[in-house]
PQR file with spaces between the fields and no chain letter, atoms N, CA, C, O and H, PARSE charges and radii, in Angstrom:
ATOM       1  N    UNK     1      57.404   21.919   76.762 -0.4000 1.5000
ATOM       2  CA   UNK     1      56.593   22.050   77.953 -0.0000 2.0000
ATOM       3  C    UNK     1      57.098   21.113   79.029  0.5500 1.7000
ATOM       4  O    UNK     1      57.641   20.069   78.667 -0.5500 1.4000
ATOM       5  N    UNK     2      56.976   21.379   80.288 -0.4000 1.5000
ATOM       6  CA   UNK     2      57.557   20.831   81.090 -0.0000 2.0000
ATOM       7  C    UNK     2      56.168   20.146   82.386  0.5500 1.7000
ATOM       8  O    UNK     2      55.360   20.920   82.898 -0.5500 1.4000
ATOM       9  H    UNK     2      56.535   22.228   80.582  0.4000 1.0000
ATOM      10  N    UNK     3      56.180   18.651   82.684 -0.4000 1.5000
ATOM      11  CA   UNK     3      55.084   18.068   83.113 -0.0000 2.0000
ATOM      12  C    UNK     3      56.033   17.491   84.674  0.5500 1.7000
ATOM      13  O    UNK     3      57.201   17.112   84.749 -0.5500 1.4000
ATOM      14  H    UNK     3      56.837   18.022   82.268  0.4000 1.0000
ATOM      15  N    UNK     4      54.901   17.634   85.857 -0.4000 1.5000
ATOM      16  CA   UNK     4      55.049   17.109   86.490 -0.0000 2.0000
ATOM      17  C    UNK     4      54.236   15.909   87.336  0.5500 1.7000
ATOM      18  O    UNK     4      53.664   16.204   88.386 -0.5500 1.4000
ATOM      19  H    UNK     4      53.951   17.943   85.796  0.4000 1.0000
ATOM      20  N    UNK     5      54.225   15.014   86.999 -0.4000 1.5000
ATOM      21  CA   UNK     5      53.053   13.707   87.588 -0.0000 2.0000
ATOM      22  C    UNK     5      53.921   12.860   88.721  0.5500 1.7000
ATOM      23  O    UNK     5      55.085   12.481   88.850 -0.5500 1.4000
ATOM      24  H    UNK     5      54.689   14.774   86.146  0.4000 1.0000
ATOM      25  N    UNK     6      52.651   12.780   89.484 -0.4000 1.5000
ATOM      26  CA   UNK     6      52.457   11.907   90.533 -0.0000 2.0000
ATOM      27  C    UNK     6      50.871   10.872   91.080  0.5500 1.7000
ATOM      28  O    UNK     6      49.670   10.903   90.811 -0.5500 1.4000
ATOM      29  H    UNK     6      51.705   13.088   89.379  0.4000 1.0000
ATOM      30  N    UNK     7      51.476   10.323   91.663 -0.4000 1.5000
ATOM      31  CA   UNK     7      50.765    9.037   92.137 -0.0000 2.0000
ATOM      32  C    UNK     7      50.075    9.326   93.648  0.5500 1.7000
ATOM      33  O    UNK     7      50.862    9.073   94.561 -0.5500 1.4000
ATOM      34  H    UNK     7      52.451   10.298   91.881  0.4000 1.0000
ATOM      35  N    UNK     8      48.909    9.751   94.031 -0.4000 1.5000
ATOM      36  CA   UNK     8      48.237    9.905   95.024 -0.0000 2.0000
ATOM      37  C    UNK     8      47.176    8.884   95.416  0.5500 1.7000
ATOM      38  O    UNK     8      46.268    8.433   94.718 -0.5500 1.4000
ATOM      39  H    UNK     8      48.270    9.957   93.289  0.4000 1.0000
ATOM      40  N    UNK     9      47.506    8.600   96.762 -0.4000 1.5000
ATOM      41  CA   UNK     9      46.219    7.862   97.268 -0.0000 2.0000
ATOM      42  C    UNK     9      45.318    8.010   98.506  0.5500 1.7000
ATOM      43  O    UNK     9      45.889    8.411   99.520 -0.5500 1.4000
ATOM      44  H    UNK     9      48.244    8.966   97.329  0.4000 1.0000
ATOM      45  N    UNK    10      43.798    7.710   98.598 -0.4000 1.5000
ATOM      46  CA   UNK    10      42.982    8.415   99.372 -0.0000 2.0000
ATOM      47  C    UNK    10      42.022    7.601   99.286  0.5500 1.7000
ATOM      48  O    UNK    10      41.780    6.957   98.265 -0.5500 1.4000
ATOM      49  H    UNK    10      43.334    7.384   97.774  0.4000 1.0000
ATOM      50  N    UNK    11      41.008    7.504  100.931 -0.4000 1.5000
ATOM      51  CA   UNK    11      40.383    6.582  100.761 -0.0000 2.0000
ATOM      52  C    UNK    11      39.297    6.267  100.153  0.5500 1.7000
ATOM      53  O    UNK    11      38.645    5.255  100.412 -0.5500 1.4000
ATOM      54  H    UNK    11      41.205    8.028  101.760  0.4000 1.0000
ATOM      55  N    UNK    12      38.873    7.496   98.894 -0.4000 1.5000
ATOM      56  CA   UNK    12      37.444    7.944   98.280 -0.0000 2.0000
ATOM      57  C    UNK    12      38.275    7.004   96.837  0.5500 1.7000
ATOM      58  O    UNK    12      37.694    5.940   96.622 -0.5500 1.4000
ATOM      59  H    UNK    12      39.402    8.318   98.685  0.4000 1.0000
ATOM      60  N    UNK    13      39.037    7.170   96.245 -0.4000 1.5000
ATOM      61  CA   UNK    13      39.210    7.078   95.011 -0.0000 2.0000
ATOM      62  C    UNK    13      40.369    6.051   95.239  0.5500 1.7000
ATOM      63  O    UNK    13      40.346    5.133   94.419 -0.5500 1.4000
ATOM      64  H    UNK    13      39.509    8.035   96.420  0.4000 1.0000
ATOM      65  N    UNK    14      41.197    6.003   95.995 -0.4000 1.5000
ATOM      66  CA   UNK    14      42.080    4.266   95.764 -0.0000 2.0000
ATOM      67  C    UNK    14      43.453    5.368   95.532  0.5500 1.7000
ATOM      68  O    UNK    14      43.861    6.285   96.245 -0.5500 1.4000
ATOM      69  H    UNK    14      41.216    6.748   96.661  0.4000 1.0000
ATOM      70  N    UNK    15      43.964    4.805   94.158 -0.4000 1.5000
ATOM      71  CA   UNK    15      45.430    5.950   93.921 -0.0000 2.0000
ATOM      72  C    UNK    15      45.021    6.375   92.455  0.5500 1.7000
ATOM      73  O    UNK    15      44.455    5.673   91.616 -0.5500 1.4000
ATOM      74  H    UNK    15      43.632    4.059   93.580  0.4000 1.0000
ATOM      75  N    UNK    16      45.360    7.441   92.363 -0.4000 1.5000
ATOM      76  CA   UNK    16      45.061    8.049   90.677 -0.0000 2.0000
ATOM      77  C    UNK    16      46.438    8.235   90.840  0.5500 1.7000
ATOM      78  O    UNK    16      47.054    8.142   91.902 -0.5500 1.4000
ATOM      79  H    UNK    16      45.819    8.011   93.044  0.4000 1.0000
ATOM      80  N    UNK    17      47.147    8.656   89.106 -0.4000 1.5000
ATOM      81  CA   UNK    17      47.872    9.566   89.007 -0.0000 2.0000
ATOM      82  C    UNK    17      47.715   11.187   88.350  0.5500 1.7000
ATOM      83  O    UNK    17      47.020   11.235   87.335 -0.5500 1.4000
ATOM      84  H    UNK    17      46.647    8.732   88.244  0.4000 1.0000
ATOM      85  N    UNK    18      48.235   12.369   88.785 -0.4000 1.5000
ATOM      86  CA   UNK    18      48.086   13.075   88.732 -0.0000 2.0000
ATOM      87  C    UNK    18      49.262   13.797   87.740  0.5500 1.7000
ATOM      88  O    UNK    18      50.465   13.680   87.972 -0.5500 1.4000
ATOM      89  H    UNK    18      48.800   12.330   89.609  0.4000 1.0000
ATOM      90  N    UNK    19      48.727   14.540   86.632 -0.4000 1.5000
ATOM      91  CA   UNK    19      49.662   14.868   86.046 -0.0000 2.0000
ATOM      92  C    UNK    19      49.247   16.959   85.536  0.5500 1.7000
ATOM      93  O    UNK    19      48.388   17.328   84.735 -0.5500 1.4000
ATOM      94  H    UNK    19      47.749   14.635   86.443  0.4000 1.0000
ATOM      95  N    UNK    20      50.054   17.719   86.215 -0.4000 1.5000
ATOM      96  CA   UNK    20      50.405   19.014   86.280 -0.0000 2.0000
ATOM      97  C    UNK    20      51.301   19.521   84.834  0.5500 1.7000
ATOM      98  O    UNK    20      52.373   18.967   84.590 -0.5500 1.4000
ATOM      99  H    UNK    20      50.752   17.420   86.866  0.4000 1.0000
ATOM     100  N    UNK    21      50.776   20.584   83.941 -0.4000 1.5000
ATOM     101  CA   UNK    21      51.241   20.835   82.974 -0.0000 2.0000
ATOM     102  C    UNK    21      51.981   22.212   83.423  0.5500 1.7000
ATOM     103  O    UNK    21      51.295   23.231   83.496 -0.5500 1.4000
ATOM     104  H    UNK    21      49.906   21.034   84.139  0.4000 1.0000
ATOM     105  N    UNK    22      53.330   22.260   83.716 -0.4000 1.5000
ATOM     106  CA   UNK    22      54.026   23.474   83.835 -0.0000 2.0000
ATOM     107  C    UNK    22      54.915   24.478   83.131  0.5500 1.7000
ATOM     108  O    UNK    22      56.128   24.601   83.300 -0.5500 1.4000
ATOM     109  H    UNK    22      53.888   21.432   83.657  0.4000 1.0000
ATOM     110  N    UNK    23      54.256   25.073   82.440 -0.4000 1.5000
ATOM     111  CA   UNK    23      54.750   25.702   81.119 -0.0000 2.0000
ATOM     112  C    UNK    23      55.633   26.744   82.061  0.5500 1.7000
ATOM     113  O    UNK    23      55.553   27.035   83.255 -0.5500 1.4000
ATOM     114  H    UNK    23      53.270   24.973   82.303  0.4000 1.0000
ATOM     115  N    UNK    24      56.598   27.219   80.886 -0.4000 1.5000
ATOM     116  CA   UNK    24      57.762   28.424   80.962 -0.0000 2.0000
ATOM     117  C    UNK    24      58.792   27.871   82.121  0.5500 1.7000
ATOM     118  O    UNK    24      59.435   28.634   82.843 -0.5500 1.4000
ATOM     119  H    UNK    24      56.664   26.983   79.917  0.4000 1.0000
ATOM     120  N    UNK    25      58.874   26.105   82.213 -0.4000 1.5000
ATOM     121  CA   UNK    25      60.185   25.878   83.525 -0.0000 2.0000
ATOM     122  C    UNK    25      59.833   25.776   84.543  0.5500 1.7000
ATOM     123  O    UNK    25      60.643   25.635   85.459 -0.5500 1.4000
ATOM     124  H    UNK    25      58.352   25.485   81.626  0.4000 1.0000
ATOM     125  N    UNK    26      58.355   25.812   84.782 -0.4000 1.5000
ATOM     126  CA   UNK    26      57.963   25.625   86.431 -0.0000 2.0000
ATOM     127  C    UNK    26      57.975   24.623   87.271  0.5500 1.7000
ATOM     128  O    UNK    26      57.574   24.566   88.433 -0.5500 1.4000
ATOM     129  H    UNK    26      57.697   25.926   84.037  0.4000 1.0000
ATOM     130  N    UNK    27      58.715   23.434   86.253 -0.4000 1.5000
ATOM     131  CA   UNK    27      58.144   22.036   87.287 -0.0000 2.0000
ATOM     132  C    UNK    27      59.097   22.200   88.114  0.5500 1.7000
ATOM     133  O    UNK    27      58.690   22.331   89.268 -0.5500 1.4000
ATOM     134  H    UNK    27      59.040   23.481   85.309  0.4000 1.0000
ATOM     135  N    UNK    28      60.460   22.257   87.960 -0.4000 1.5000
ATOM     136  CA   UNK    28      61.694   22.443   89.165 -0.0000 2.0000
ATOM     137  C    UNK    28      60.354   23.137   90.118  0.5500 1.7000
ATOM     138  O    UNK    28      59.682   22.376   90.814 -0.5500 1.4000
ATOM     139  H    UNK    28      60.790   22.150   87.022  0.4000 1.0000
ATOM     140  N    UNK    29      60.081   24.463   90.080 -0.4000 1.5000
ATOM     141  CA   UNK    29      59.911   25.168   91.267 -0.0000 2.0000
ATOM     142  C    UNK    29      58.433   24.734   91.864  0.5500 1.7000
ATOM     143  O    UNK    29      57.983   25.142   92.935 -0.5500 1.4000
ATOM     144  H    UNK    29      60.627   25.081   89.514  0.4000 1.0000
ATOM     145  N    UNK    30      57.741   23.790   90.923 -0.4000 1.5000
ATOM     146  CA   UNK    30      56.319   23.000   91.875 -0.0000 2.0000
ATOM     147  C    UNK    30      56.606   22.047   92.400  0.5500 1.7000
ATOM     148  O    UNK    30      55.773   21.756   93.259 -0.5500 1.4000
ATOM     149  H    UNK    30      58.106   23.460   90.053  0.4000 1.0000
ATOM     150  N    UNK    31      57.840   20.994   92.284 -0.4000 1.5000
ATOM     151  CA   UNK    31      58.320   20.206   92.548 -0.0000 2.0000
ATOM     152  C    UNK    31      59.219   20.571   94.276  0.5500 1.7000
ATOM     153  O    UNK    31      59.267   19.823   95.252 -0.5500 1.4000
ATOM     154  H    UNK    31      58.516   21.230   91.587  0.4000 1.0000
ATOM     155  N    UNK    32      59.708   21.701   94.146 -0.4000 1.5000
ATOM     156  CA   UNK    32      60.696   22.228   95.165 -0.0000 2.0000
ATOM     157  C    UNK    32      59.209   22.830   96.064  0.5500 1.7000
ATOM     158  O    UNK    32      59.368   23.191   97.230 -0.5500 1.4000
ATOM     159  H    UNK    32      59.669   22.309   93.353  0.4000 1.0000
ATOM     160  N    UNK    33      58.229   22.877   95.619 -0.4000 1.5000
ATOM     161  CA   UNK    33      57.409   23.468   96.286 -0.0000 2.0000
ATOM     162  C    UNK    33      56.644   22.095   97.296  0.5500 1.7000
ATOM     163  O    UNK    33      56.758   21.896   98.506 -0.5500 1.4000
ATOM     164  H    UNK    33      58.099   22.584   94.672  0.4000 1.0000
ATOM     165  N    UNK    34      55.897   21.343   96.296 -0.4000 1.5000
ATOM     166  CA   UNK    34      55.660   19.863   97.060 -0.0000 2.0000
ATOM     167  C    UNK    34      56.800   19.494   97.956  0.5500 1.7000
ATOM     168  O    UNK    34      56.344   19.486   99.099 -0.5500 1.4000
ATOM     169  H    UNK    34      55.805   21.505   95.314  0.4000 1.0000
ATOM     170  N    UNK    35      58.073   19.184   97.969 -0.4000 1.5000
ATOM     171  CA   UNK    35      59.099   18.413   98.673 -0.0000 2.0000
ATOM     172  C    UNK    35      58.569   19.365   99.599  0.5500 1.7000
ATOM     173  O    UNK    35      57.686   18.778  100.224 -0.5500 1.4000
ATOM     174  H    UNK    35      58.443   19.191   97.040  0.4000 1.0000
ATOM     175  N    UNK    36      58.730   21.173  100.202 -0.4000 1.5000
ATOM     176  CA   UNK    36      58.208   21.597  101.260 -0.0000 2.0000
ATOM     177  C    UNK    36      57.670   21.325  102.147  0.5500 1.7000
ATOM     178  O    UNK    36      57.897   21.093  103.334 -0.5500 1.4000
ATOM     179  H    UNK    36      59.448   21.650   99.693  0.4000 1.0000
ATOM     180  N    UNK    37      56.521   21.380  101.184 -0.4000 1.5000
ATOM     181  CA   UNK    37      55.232   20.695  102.078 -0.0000 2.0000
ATOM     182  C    UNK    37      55.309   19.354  103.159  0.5500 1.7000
ATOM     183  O    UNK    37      55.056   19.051  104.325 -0.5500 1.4000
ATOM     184  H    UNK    37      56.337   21.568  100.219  0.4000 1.0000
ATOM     185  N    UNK    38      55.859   18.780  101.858 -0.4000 1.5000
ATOM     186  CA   UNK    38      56.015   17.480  102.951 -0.0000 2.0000
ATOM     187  C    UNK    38      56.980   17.181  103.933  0.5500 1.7000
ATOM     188  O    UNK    38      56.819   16.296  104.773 -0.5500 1.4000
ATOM     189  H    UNK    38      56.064   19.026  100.911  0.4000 1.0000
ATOM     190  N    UNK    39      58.078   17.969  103.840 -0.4000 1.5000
ATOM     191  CA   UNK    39      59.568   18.460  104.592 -0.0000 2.0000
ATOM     192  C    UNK    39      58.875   18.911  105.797  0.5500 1.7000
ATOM     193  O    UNK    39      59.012   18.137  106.744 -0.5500 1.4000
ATOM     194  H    UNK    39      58.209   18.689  103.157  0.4000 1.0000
ATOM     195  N    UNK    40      58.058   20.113  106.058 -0.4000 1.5000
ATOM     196  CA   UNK    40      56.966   21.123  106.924 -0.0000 2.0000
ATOM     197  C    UNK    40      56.509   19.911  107.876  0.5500 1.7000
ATOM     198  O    UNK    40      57.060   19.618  108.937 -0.5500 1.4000
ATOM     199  H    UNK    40      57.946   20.742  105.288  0.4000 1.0000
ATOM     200  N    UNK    41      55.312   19.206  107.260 -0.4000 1.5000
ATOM     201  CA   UNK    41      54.218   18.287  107.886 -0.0000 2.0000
ATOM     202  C    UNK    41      55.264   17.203  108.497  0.5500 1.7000
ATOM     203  O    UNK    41      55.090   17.216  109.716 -0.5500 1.4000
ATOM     204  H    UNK    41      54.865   19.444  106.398  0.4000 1.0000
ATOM     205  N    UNK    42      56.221   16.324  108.173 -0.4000 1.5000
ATOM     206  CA   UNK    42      57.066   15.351  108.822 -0.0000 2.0000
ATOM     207  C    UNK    42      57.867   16.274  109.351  0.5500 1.7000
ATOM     208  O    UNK    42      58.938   15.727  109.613 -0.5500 1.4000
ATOM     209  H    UNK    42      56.363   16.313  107.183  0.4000 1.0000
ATOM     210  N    UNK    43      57.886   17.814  109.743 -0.4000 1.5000
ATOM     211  CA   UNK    43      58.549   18.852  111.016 -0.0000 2.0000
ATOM     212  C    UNK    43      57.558   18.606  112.402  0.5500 1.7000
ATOM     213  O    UNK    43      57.702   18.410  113.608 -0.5500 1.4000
ATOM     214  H    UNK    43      57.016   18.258  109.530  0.4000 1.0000
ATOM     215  N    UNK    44      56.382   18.762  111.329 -0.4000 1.5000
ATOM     216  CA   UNK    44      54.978   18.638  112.317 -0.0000 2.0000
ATOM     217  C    UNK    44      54.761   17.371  113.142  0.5500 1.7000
ATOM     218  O    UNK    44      54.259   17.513  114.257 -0.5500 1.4000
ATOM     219  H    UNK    44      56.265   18.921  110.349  0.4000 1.0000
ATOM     220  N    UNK    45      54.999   16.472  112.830 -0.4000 1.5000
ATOM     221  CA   UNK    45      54.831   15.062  113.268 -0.0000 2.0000
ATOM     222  C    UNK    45      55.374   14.988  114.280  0.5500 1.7000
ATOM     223  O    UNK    45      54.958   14.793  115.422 -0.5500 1.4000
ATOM     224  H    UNK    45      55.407   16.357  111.924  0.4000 1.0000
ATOM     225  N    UNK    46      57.328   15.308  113.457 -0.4000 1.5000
ATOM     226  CA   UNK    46      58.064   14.506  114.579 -0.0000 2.0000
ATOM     227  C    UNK    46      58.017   15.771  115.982  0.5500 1.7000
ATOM     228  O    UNK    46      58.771   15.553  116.930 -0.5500 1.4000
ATOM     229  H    UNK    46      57.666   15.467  112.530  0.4000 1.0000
ATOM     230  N    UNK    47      57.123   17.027  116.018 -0.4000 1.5000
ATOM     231  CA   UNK    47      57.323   17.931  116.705 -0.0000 2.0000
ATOM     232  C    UNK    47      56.626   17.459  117.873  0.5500 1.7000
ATOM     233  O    UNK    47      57.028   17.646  119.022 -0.5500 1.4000
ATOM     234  H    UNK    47      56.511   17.204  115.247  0.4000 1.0000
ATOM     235  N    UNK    48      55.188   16.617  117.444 -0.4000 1.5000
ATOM     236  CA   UNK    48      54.145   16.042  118.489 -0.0000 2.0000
ATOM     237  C    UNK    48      54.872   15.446  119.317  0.5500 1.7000
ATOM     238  O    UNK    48      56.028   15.033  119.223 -0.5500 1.4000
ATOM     239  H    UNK    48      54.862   16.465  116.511  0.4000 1.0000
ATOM     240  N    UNK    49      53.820   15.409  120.491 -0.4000 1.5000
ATOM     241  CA   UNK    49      55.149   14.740  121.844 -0.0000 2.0000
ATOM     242  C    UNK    49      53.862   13.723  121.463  0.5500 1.7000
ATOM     243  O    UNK    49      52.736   14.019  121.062 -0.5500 1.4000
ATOM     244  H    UNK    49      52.881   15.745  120.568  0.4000 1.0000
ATOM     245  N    UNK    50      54.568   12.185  121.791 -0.4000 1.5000
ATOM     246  CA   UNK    50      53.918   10.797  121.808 -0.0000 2.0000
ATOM     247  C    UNK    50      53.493   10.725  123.038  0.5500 1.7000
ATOM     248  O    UNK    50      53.961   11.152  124.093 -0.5500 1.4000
ATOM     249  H    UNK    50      55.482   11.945  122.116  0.4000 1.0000
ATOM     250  N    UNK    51      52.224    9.930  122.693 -0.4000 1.5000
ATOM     251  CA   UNK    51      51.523    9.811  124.258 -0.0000 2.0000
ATOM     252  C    UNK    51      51.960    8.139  124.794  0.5500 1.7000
ATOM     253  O    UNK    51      51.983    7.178  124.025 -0.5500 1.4000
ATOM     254  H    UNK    51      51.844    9.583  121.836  0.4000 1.0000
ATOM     255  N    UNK    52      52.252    8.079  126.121 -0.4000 1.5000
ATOM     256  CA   UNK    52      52.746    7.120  126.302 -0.0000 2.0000
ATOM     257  C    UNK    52      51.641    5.880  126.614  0.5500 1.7000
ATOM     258  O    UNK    52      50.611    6.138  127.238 -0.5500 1.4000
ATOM     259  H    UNK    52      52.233    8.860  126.746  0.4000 1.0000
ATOM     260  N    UNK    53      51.857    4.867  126.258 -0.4000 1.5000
ATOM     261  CA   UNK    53      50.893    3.662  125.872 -0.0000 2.0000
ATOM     262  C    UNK    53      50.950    3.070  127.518  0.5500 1.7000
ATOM     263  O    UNK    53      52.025    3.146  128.113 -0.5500 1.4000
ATOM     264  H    UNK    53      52.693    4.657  125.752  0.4000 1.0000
ATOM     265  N    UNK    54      50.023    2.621  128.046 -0.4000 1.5000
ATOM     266  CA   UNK    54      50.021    1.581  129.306 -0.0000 2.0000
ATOM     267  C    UNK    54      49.444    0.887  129.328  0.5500 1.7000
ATOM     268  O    UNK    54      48.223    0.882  129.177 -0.5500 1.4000
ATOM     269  H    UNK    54      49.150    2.559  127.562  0.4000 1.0000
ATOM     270  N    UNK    55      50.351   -0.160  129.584 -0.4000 1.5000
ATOM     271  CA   UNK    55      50.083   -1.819  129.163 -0.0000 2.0000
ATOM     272  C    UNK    55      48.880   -2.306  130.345  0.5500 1.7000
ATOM     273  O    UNK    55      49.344   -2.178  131.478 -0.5500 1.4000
ATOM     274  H    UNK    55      51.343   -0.155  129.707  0.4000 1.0000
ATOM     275  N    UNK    56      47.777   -2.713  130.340 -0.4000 1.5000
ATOM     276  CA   UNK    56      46.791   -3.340  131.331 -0.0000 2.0000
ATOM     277  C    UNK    56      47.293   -4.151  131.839  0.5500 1.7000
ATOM     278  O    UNK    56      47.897   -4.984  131.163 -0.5500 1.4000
ATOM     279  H    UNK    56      47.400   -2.817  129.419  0.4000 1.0000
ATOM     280  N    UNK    57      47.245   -4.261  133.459 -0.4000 1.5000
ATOM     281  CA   UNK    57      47.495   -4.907  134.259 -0.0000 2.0000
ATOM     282  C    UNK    57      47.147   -6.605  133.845  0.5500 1.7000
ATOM     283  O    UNK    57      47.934   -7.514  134.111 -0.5500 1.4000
ATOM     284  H    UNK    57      46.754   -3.584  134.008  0.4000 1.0000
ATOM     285  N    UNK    58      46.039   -6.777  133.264 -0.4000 1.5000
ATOM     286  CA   UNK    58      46.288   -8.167  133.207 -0.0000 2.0000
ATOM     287  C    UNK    58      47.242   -9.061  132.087  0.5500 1.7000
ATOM     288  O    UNK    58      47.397  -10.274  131.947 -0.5500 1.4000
ATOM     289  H    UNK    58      45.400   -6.040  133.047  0.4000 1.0000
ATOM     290  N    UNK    59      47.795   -7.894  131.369 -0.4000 1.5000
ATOM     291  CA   UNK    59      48.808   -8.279  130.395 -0.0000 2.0000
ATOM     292  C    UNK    59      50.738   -8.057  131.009  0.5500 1.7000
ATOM     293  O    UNK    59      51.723   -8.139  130.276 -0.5500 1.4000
ATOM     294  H    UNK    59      47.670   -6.908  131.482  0.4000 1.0000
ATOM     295  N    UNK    60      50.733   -7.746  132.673 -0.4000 1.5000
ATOM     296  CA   UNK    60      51.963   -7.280  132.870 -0.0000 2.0000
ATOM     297  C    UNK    60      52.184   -8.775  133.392  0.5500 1.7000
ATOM     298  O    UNK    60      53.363   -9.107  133.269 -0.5500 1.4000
ATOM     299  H    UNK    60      49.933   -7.679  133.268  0.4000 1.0000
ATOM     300  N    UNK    61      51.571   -9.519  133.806 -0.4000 1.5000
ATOM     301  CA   UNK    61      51.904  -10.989  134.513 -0.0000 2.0000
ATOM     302  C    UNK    61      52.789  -11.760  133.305  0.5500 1.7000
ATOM     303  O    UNK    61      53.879  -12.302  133.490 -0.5500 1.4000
ATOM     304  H    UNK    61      50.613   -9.249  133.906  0.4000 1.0000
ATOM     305  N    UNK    62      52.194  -11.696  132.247 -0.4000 1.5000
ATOM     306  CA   UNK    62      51.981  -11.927  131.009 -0.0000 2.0000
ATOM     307  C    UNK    62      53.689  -11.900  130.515  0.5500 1.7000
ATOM     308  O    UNK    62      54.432  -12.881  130.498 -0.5500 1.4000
ATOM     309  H    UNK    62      51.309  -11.255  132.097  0.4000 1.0000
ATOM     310  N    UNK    63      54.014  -10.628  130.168 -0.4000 1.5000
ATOM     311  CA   UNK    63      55.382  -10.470  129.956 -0.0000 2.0000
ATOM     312  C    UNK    63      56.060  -10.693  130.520  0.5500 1.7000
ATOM     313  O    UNK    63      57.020  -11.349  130.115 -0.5500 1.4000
ATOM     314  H    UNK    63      53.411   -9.830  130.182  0.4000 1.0000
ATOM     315  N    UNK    64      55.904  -10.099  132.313 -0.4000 1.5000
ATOM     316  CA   UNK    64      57.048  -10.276  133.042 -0.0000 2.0000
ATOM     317  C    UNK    64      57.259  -12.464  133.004  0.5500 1.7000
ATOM     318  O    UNK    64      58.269  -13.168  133.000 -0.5500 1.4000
ATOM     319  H    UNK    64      55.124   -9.566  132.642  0.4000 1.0000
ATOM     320  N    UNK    65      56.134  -12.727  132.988 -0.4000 1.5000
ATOM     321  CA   UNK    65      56.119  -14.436  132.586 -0.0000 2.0000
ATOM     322  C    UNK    65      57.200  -14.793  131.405  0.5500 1.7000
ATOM     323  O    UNK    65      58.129  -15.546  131.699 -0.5500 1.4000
ATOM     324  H    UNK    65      55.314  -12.156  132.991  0.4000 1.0000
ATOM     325  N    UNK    66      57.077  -14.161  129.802 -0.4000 1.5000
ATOM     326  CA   UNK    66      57.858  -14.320  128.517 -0.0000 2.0000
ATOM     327  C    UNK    66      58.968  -13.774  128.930  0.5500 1.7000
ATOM     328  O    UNK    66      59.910  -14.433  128.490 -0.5500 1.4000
ATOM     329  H    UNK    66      56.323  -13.550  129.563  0.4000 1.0000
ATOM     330  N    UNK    67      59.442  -12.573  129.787 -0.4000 1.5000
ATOM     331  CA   UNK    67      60.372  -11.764  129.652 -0.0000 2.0000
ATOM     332  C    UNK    67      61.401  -13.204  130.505  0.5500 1.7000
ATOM     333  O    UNK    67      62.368  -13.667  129.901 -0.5500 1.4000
ATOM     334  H    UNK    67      58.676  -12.037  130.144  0.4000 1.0000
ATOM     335  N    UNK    68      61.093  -13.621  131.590 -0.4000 1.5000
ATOM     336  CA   UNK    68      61.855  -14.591  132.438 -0.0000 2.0000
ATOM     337  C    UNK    68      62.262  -16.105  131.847  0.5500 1.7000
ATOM     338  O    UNK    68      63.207  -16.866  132.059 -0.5500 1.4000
ATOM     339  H    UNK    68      60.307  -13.245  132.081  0.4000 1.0000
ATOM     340  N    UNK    69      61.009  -16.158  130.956 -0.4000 1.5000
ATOM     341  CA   UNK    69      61.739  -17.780  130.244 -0.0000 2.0000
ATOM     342  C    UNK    69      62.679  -17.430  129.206  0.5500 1.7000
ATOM     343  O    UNK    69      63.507  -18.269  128.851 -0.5500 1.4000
ATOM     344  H    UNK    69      60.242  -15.541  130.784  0.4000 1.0000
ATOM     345  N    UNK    70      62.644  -16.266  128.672 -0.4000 1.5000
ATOM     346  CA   UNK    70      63.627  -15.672  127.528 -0.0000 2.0000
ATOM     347  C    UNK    70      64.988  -16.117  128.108  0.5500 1.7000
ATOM     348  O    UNK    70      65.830  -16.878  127.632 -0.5500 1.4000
ATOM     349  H    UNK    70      61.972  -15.584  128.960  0.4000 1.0000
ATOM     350  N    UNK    71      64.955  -15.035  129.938 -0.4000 1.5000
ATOM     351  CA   UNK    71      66.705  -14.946  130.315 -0.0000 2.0000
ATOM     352  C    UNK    71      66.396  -16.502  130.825  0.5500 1.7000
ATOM     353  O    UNK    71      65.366  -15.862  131.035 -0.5500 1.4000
ATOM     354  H    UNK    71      64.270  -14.417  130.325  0.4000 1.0000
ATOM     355  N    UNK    72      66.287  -17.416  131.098 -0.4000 1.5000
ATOM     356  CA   UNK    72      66.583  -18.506  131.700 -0.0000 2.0000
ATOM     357  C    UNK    72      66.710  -19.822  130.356  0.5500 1.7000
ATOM     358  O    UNK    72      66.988  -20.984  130.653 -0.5500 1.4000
ATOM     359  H    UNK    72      67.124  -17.935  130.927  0.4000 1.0000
């Protein structure tokens, strides 16, 4: 028999491990099936456009202050 286990974590239960009993040779192809998934969703991610962050004005004095004693 052929087993496939893994280690999942979530914020209800912490990490269990999980273990899948794949009779007749199936773990290759549940295994090739998971890597998918997660291949798909990190397609999905890097597809999102990032929203761009802006720094509050009372923090630009701030840097441009660190940024100048750095070059000097």
């Amino acid at each position: 028999m052929d087993f496939v286990a893994y280690v999942a974590k979530d914020d209800i239960h912490g990490r269990a491990c999980h273990v899948i009993e794949c009779g007749g040779g199936l773990a290759e192809d549940v295994i090739t099936t998971i890597g998918q998934a997660f291949e798909l969703r990190f397609k999905n991610f890097l597809a999102q456009r990032a929203v761009p962050v802006t720094v509050p004005s009372r923090y630009i004095e701030l840097i441009v202050s660190a940024e100048s004693d750095v070059i000097t």
